[in-house]
N, C-alpha and C positions, 0 to 999 in steps of 0.2 A: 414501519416496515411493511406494512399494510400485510399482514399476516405470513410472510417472510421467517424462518426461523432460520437460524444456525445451520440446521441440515439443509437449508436449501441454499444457501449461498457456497461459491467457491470465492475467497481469499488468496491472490498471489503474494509473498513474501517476496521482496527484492531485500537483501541482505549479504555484505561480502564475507561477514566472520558466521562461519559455520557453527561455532558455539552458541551465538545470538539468533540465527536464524533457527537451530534446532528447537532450544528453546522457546522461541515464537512457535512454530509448528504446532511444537507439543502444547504447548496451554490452548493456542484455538481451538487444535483438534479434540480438545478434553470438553470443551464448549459445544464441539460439534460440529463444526467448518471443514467446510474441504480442503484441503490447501495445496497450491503451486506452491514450486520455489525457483529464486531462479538468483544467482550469484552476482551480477552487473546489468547496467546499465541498461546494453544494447538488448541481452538477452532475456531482460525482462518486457523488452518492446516486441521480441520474438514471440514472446510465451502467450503476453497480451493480446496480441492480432490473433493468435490460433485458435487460443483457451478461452477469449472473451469473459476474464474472471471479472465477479460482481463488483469487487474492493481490491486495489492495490495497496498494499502497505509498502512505500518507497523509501530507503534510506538515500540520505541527500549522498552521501560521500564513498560513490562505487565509483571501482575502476570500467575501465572502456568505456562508458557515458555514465556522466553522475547522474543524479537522482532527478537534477533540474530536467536538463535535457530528454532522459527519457520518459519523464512528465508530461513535457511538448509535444513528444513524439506519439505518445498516445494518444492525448488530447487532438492532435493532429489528423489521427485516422477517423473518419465520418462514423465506423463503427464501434467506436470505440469512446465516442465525444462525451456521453450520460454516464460512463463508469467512475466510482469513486474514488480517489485517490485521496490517498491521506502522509505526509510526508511523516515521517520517522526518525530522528534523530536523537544524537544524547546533547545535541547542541543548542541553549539558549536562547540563542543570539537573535533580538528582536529585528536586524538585516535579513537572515536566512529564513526566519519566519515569514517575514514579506517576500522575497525571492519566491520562496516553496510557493505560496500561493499566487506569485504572479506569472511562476511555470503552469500553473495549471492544478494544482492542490486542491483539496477542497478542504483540508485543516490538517496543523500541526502539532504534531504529537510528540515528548518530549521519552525518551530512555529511563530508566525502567519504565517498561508501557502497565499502566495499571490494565488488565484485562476485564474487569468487570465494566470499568466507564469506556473501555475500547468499543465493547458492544453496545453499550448504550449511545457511540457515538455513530457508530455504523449504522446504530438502527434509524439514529435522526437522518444521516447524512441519506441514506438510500430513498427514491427517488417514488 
């Protein structure tokens, strides 16, 4: 993370159950992370272009653009191309695993998120 801590990164949650999303929040934030949030798709592509967060945590299965799509959509913006994206799901499926990273993922993360290896994944993936 090349000297990168917790405090200096900001984290967007893309997440459609508020329960789930809270609870992410809150364990980052106990970590130390700043945290966006943002309910779907589209408006996490919104949040993306404005707030330019370090790490997208994306759930594949929002409504208004799912998770793929607005994967692409950020990976799409030239400003946006180096940010990390890590797909999110409580879904197995060695298909959607391949999808997420052929949207533009940079790894797959399966429900309940262990948060200590989350960080230690963040810290690899960052750039």
């Amino acid at each position: 993370m090349a000297g990168r801590q917790p405090e200096d990164l900001t984290i967007l949650v893309v997440e459609d159950y508020e329960d789930t999303s809270l609870a992410m929040r809150l364990a980052l934030e106990q970590k130390g992370y700043h945290i966006l949030e943002a309910s779907d798709g589209a408006r996490a592509v919104e949040v993306a272009a404005v707030m330019r967060p370090d790490v997208v945590l994306m759930d594949l299965n929002l409504p208004v653009l799912d998770g793929f799509g607005a994967a692409e959509r950020i990976r799409a913006n030239p400003e946006l191309k180096e940010k990390v994206i890590i797909a999110v799901t409580a879904h197995h499926d060695p298909d959607l695993r391949a999808r997420a990273l052929a949207s533009g993922c940079d790894a797959f993360v399966t429900k309940p998120v262990d948060f200590e290896w989350l960080g230690d994944l963040i810290s690899n993936l960052l750039p």
